[in-house]
C-alpha positions as CSV (number, residue, x, y, z in Angstrom):
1,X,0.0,0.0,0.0
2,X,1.4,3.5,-1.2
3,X,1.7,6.4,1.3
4,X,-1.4,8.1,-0.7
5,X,-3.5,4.8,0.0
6,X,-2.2,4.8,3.6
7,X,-3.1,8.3,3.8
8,X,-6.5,8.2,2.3
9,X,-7.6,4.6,4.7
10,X,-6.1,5.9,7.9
11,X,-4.6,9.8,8.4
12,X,-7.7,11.4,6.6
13,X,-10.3,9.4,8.6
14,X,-8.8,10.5,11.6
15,X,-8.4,13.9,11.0
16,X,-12.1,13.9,10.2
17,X,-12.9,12.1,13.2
18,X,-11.1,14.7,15.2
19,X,-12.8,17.2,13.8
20,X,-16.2,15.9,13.9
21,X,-15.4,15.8,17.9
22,X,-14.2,19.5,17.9
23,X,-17.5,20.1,16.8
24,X,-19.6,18.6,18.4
25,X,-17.9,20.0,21.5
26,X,-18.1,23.5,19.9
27,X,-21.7,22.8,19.1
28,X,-22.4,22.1,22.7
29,X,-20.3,25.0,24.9
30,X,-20.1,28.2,22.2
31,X,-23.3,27.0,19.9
32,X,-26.0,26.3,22.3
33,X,-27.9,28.3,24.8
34,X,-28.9,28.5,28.2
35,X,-31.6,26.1,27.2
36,X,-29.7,23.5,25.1
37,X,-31.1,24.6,22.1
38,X,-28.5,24.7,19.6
39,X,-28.4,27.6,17.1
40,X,-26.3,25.2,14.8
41,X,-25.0,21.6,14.9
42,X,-21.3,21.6,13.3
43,X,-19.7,18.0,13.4
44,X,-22.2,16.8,10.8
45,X,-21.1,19.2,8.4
46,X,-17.7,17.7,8.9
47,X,-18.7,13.8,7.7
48,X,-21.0,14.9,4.8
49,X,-18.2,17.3,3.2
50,X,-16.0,14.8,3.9
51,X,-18.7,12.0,2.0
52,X,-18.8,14.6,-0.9
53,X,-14.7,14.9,-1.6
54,X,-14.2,10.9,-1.8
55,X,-15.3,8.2,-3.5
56,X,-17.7,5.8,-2.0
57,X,-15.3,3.1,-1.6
58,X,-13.9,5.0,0.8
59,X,-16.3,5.8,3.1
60,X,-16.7,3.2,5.7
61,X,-13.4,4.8,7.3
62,X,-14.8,8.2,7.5
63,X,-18.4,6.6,9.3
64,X,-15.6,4.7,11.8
65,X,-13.7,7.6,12.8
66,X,-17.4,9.8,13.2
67,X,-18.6,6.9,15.2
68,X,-16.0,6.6,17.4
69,X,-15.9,10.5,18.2
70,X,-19.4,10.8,18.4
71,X,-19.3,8.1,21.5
72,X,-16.7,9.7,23.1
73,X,-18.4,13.2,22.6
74,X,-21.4,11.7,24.1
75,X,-20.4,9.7,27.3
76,X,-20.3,12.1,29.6
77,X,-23.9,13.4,28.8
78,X,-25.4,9.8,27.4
79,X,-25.1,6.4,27.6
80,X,-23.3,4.8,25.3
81,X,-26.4,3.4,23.4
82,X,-27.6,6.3,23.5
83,X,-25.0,7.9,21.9
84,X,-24.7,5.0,19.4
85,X,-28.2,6.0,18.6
86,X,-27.2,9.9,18.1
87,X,-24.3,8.4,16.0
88,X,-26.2,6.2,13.7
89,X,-29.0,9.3,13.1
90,X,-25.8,11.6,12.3
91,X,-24.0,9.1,10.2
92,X,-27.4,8.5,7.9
93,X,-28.3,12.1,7.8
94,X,-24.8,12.6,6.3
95,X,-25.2,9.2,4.3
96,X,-28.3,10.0,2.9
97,X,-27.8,13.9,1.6
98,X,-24.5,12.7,-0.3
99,X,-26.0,9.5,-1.7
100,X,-29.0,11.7,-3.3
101,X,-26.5,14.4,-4.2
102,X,-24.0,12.3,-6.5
103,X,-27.5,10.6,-7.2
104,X,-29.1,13.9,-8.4
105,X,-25.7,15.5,-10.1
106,X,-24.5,12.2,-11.7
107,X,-20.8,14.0,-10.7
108,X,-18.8,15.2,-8.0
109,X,-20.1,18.6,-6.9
110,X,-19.1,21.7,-8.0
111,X,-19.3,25.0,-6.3
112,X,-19.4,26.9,-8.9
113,X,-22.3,25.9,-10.7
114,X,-26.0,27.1,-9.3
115,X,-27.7,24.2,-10.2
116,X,-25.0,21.8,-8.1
117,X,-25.9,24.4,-4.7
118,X,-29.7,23.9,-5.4
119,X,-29.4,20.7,-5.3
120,X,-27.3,20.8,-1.9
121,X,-29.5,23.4,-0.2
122,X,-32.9,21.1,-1.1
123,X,-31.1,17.9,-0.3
124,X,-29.8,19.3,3.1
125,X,-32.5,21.3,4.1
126,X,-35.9,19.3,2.7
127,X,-34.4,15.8,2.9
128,X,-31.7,14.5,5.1
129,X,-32.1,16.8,7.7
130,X,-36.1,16.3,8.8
131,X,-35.7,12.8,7.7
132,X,-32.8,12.7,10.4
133,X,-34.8,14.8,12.8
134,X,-37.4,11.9,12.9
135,X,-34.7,10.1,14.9
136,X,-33.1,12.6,17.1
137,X,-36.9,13.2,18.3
138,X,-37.9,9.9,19.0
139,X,-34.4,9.2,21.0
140,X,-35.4,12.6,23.2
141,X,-39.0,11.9,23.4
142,X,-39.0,8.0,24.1
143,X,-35.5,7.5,26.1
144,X,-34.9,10.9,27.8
145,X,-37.6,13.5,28.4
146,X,-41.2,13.7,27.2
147,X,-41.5,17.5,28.9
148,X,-41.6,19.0,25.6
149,X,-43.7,17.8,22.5
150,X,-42.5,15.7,20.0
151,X,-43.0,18.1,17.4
152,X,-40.9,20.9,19.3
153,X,-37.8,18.3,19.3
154,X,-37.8,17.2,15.8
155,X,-37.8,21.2,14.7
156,X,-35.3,22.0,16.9
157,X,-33.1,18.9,15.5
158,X,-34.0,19.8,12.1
159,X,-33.4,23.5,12.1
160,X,-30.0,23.2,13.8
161,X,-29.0,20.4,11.4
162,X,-29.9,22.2,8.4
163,X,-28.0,25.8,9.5
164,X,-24.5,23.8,10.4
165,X,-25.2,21.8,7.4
166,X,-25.8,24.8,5.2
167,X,-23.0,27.2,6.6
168,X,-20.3,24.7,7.1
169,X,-20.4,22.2,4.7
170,X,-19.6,24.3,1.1
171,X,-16.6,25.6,2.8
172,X,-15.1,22.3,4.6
173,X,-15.6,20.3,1.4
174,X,-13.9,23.1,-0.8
175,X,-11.1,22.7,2.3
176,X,-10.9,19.4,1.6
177,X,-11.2,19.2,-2.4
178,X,-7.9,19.6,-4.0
179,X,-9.3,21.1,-7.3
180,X,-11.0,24.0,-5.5
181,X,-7.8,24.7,-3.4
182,X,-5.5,25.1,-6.4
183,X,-8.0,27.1,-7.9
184,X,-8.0,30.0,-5.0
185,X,-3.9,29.6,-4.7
186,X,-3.1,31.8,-7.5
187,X,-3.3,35.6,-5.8
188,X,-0.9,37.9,-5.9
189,X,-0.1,40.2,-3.5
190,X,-2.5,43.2,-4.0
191,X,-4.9,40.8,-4.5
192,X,-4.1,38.8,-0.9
193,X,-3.8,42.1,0.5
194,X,-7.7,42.8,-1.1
195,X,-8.8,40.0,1.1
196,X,-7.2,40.9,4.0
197,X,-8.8,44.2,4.2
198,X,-12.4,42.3,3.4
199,X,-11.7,40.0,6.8
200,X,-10.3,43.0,8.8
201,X,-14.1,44.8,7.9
202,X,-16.1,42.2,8.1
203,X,-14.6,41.3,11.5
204,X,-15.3,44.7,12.7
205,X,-18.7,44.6,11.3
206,X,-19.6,41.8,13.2
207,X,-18.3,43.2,16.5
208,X,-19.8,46.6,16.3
209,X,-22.9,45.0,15.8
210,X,-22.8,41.4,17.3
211,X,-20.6,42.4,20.6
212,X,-20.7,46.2,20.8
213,X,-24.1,46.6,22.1
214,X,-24.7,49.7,19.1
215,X,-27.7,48.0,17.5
216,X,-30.2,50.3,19.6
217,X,-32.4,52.6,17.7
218,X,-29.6,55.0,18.3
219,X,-27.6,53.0,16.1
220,X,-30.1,52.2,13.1
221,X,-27.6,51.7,10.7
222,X,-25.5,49.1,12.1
223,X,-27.8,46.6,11.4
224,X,-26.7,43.1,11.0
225,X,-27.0,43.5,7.1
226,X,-23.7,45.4,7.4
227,X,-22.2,42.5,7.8
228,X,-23.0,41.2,4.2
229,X,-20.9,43.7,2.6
230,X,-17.8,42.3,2.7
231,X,-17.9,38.3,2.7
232,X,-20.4,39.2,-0.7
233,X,-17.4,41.3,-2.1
234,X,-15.3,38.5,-1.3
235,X,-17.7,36.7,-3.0
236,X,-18.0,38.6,-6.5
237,X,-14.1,39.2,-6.3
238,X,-12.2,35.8,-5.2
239,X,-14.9,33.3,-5.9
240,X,-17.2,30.3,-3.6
241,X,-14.0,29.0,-1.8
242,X,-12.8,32.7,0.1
243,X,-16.3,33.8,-0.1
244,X,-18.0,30.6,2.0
245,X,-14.5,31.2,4.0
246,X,-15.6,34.5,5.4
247,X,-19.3,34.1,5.2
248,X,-18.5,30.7,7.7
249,X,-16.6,33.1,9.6
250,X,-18.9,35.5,10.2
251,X,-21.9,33.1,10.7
252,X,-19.9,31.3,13.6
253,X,-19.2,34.9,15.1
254,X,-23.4,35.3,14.8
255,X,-24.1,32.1,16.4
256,X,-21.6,32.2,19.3
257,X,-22.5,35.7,20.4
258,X,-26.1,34.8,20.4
259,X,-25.9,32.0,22.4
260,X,-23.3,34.3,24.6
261,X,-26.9,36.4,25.0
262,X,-25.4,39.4,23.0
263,X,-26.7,40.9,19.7
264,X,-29.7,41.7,18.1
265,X,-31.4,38.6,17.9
266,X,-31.9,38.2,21.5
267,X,-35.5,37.9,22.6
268,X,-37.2,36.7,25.3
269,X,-37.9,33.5,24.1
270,X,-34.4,31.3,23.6
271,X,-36.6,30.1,21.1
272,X,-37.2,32.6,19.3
273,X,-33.7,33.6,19.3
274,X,-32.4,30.9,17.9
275,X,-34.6,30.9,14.7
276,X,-33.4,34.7,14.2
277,X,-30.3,33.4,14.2
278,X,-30.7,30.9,12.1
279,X,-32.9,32.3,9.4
280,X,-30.1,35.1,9.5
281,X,-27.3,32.6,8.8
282,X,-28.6,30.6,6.8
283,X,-30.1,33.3,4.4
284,X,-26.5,35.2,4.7
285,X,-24.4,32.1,3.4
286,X,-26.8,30.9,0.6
287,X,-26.5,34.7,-0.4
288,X,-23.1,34.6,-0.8
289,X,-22.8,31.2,-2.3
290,X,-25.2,32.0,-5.1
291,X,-23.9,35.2,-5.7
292,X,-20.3,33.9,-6.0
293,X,-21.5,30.8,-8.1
294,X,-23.6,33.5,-10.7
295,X,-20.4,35.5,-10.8
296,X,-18.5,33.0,-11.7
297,X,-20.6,31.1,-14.5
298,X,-20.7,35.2,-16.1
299,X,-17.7,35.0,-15.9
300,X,-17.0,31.5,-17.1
301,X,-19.7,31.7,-20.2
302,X,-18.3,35.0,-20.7
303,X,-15.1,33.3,-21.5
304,X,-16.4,31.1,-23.8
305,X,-18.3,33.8,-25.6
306,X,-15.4,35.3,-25.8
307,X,-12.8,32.1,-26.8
308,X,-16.1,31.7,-29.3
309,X,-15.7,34.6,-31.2
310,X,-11.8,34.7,-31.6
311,X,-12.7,31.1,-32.6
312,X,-15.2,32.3,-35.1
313,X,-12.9,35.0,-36.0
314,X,-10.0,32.9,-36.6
315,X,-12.3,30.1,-39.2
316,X,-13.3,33.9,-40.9
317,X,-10.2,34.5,-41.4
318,X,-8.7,30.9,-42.5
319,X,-12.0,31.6,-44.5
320,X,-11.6,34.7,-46.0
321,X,-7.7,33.3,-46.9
322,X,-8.9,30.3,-48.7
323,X,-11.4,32.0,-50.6
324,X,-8.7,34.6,-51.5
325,X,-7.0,31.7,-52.6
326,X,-9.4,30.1,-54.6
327,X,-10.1,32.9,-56.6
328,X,-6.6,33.2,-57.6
329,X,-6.7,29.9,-58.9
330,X,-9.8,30.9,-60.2
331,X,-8.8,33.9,-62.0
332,X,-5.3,31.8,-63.2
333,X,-7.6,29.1,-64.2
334,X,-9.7,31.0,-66.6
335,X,-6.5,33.2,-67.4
336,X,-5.5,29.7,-68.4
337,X,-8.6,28.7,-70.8
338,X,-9.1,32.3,-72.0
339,X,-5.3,31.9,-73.2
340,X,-5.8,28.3,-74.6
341,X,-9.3,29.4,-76.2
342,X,-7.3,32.1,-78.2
343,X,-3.8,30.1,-78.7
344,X,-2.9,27.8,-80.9
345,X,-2.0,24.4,-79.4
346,X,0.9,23.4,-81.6
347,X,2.7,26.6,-82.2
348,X,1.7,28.8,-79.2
349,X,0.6,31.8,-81.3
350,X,-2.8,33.1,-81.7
351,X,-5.0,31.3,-83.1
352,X,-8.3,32.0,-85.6
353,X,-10.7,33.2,-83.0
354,X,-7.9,35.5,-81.0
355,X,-7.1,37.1,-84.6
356,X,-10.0,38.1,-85.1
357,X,-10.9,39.9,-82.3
358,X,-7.6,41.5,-82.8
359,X,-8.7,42.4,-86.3
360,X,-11.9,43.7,-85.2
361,X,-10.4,45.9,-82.7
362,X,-7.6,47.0,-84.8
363,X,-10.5,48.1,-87.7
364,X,-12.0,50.2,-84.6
365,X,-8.8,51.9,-83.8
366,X,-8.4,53.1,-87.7
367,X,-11.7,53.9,-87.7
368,X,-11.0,56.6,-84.8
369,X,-7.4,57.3,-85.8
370,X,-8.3,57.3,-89.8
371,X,-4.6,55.2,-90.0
372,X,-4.4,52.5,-92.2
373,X,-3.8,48.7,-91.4
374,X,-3.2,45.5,-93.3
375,X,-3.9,42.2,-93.2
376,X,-0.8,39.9,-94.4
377,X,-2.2,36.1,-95.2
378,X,0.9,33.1,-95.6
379,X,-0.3,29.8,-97.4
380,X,2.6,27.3,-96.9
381,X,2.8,25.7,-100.2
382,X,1.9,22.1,-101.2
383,X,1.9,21.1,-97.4
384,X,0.0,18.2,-97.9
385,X,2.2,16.4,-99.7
386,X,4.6,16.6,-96.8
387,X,2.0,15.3,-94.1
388,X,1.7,12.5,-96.9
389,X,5.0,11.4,-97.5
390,X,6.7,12.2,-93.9
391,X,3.6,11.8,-91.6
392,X,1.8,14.7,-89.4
393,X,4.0,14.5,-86.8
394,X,6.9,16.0,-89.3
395,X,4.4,18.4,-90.4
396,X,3.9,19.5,-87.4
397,X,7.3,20.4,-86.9
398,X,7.8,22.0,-90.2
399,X,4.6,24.5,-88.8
400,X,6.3,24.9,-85.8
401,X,9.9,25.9,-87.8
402,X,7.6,27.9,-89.9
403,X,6.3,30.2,-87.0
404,X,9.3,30.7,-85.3
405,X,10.9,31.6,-88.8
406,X,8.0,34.5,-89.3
407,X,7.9,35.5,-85.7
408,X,11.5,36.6,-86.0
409,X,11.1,38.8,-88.6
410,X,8.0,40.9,-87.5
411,X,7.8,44.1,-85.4
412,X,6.8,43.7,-81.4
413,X,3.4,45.7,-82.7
414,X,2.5,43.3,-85.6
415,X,0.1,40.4,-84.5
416,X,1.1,36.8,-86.0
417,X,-1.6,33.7,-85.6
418,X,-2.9,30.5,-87.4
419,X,-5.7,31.4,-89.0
420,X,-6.0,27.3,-89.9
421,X,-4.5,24.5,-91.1
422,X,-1.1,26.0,-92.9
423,X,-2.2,29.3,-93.5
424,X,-1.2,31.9,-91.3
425,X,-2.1,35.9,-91.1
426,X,-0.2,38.9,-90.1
427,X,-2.0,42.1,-89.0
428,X,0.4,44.9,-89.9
429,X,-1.0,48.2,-88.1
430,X,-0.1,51.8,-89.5
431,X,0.7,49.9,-92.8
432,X,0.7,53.5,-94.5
433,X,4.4,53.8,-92.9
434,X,5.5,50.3,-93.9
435,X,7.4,49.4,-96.7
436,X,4.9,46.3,-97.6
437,X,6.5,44.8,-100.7
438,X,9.8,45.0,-98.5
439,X,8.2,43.1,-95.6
440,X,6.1,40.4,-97.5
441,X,10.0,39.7,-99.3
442,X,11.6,39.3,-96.3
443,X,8.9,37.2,-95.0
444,X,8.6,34.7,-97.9
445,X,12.6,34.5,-97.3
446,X,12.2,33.5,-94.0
447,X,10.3,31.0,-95.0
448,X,12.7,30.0,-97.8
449,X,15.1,29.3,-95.1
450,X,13.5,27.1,-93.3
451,X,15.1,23.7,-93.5
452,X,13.7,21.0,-91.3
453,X,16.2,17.9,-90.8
454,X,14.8,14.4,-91.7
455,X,16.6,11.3,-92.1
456,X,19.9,12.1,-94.2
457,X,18.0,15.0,-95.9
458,X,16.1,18.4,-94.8
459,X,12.5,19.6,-95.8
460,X,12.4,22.8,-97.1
461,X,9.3,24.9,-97.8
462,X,8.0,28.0,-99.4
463,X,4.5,30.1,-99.1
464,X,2.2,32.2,-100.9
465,X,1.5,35.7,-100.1
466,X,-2.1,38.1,-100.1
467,X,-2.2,41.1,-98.5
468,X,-4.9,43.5,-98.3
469,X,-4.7,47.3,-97.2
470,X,-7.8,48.5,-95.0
471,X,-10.0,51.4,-97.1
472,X,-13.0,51.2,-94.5
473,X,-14.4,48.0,-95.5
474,X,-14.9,45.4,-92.2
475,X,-12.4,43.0,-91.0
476,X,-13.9,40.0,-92.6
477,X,-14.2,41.9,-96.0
478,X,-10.7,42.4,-95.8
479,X,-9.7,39.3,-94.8
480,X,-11.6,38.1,-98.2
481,X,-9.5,40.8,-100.3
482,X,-6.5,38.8,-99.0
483,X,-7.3,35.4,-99.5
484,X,-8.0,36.6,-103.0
485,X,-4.8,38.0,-103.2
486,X,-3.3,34.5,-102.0
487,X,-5.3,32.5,-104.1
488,X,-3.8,35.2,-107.0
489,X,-0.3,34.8,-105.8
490,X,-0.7,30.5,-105.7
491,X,-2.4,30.7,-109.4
492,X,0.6,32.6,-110.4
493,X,3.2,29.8,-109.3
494,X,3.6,30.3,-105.9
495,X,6.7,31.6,-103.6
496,X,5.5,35.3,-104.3
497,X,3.4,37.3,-103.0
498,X,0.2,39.3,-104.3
499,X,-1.3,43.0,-103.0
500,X,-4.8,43.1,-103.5
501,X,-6.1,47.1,-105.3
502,X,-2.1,47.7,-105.4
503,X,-0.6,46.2,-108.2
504,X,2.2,44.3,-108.3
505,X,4.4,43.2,-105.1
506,X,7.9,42.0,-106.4
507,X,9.3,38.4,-105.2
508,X,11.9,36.2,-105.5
509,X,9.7,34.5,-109.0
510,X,9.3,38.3,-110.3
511,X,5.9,40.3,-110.4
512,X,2.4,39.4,-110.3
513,X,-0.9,41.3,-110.7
């Protein structure tokens, strides 16, 4: 067996039992008055807080120890069966209100939580404690006195149950709870020094009004709700565990003065004093419990609202981000199909569709500017017999040598595509200031140079030229003013080129109209 196991079987048990004898005796010579009625009943406090912080596997220690102290508590005043009896109604008072309370909360309890202290203040005060009262009357009324009615003894029993039950029990099994410990450990010092100040008030609170004698009508405001002020600060400011620590503090200080016969609730019935009291006490500490559990789940729900929103925040932004994202790839997506709708695949220059739209636009742009264009159109000639005899896959490199041949040889403001198959168009803007006969012969000797390498021998090729100067007409009518020109050029033997309403463009085979 561990030291923790040894710990938990035997040292706690015993301290428990010691306490539960401490109060008992306190119960009996600073809690009771002239009478014997007791304002409150603490040693029963100490077993049920002590039920509530263990397990139930390791209870029959703790009813041991309480049984043992409540005989030896008892002797000198009862016989020992009788004080077996007072045991076994104490033990299943205490037994009873923590078996319905882990019943009820299916958990250990929690201070902080208002429904867990509802449960404990109906359990305590409804349940276990007139339940228990049933026995502490009969034992008075059948085995020691009948002078005073049954009914009077099991409301005594009950109330003074109930009030040490209620005042001492949140407090002791906070004491005893590790988690709520560590949880109240973390002040600093102007914070320690806060609390200090609250027990130094409340203190002197409690003796102006309990022990000073000033709660005459001369003295109307020290009342006894000045003592509330501070343990509920304590409360709203340090949580259940320092506020139940004062507010048992101060209740104790109420109880022992009245049954000293000093304070306000003194009357001429000890009777009647002792419900003050109680009712006082009672009402004071399930004040400050409440109001410390409230603050806390505020605070606690405010907290989550808050880790909530910087939550929601944070999937806004990882939102906003990826969205961002997306519609790049978006927008480079269809950057990418607008591109490949308007290039051509095998030679990666524009392609029919993109040329036109280029040639419409550039029509628009004389239109404004009155600055002639024109459209250039290159036929490779008698292509198909070199997809027939080498295959396409030569002929597609002989288009690809083809367009990089005429690319070189343009201006960065001319537009070169495939307007299909082999025959290619140039759009030569502000054609007015170019030399056109010039350019069309350096273009068809481009092509002339072009020597594409196959087997032990290279494929050479040569085009046919029509070009077409804009005079106002629409794109597509000039583009038909250059394919006549072509077809001109190929009728005329081919490797030259033709100018359509111009005359004659000179070649490399001489001139053609």
């Amino acid at each position: 067996m561990t030291l923790y196991s040894l710990c938990r079987v035997s040292v706690f048990p015993l301290l428990i039992g010691l306490l539960y004898y401490s109060g008992a005796y306190v119960g009996v010579h600073f809690a009771a008055l002239e009478s014997g009625i007791v304002v409150l009943w603490p040693p029963n406090a100490v077993l049920l807080a002590a039920l509530l912080s263990r397990p139930p596997r390791y209870w029959w220690p703790l009813l041991v120890a309480v049984l043992c102290a409540e005989v030896l508590a008892d002797v000198p005043v009862f016989t020992v069966t009788q004080a077996l009896l007072f045991g076994a109604i104490n033990i299943t008072e205490c037994l009873l209100a923590a078996s319905l309370i882990r019943y009820f909360l299916n958990r250990e309890m929690d201070w902080y939580e208002p429904k867990d202290l509802s449960v404990f203040l109906f359990t305590v005060f409804f349940i276990a404690s007139p339940v228990a009262a049933l026995g502490g009357a009969s034992v008075y009324y059948f085995l020691l006195t009948n002078d005073t009615s049954f009914l009077t003894f099991w409301r005594l029993w009950w109330i003074g149950d109930a009030t040490g039950l209620i005042i001492l029990t949140p407090f002791l099994h906070m004491l005893f709870s590790a988690r709520f410990r560590r949880q109240s450990a973390n002040g600093r010092w102007p914070q320690r020094l806060e609390l200090a100040v609250a027990w130094i008030v409340s203190l002197m609170a409690c003796f102006l009004v309990f022990a000073g004698n000033l709660h005459s009508e001369d003295y109307l405001a020290l009342t006894p709700i000045v003592v509330v002020v501070a343990p509920v600060w304590v409360a709203i400011r340090f949580g259940p565990l320092a506020g139940s620590c004062l507010a048992t503090a101060v209740a104790l200080y109420v109880a022992f003065t009245t049954a000293a016969g000093a304070g306000p609730f003194i009357r001429e019935s000890e009777s009647h004093s002792a419900l003050l009291t109680q009712e006082f006490t009672v009402l004071f500490t399930v004040m400050v419990l409440y109001i410390a559990a409230f603050v806390h789940q505020n605070r606690r729900k405010s907290n989550e609202l808050r880790e909530a929103l910087s939550e929601v925040r944070q999937l806004n932004q990882a939102l906003e981000e990826r969205v961002r994202l997306r519609t790049e790839e978006l927008y480079e997506a269809n950057q990418r199909l607008q591109s490949l709708a308007l290039t051509d695949e095998l030679t990666g220059i524009a392609n029919r569709r993109k040329m036109k739209l280029l040639g419409e636009d550039e029509v628009k742009r004389s239109e404004r500017s009155q600055r002639a264009f024109s459209v250039i159109l290159l036929d490779i000639d008698y292509f198909k017999g070199v997809n027939d005899q080498y295959g396409h896959a030569v002929g597609d490199r002989c288009l690809q040598e083809f367009v990089r041949a005429i690319a070189s040889s343009l201006r960065s403001v001319d537009r070169f595509g495939r307007w299909g198959g082999e025959e290619f168009m140039v759009i030569v803007p502000d054609s007015d200031h170019v030399d056109l006969a010039h350019l069309c012969e350096k273009l068809l000797g481009c092509v002339r140079g072009v020597a594409v390498p196959i087997d032990d021998h290279h494929i050479t090729l040569t085009a046919s030229v029509g070009v077409a100067e804009w005079d106002g007409a629409s794109f597509d009518k000039l583009v038909s003013e250059a394919d006549d020109a072509l077809y001109t050029a190929k009728a005329q033997g081919r490797d030259r080129a033709e100018l359509k309403r111009r005359g004659l463009l000179p070649t490399g085979g001489g001139t053609l109209v």
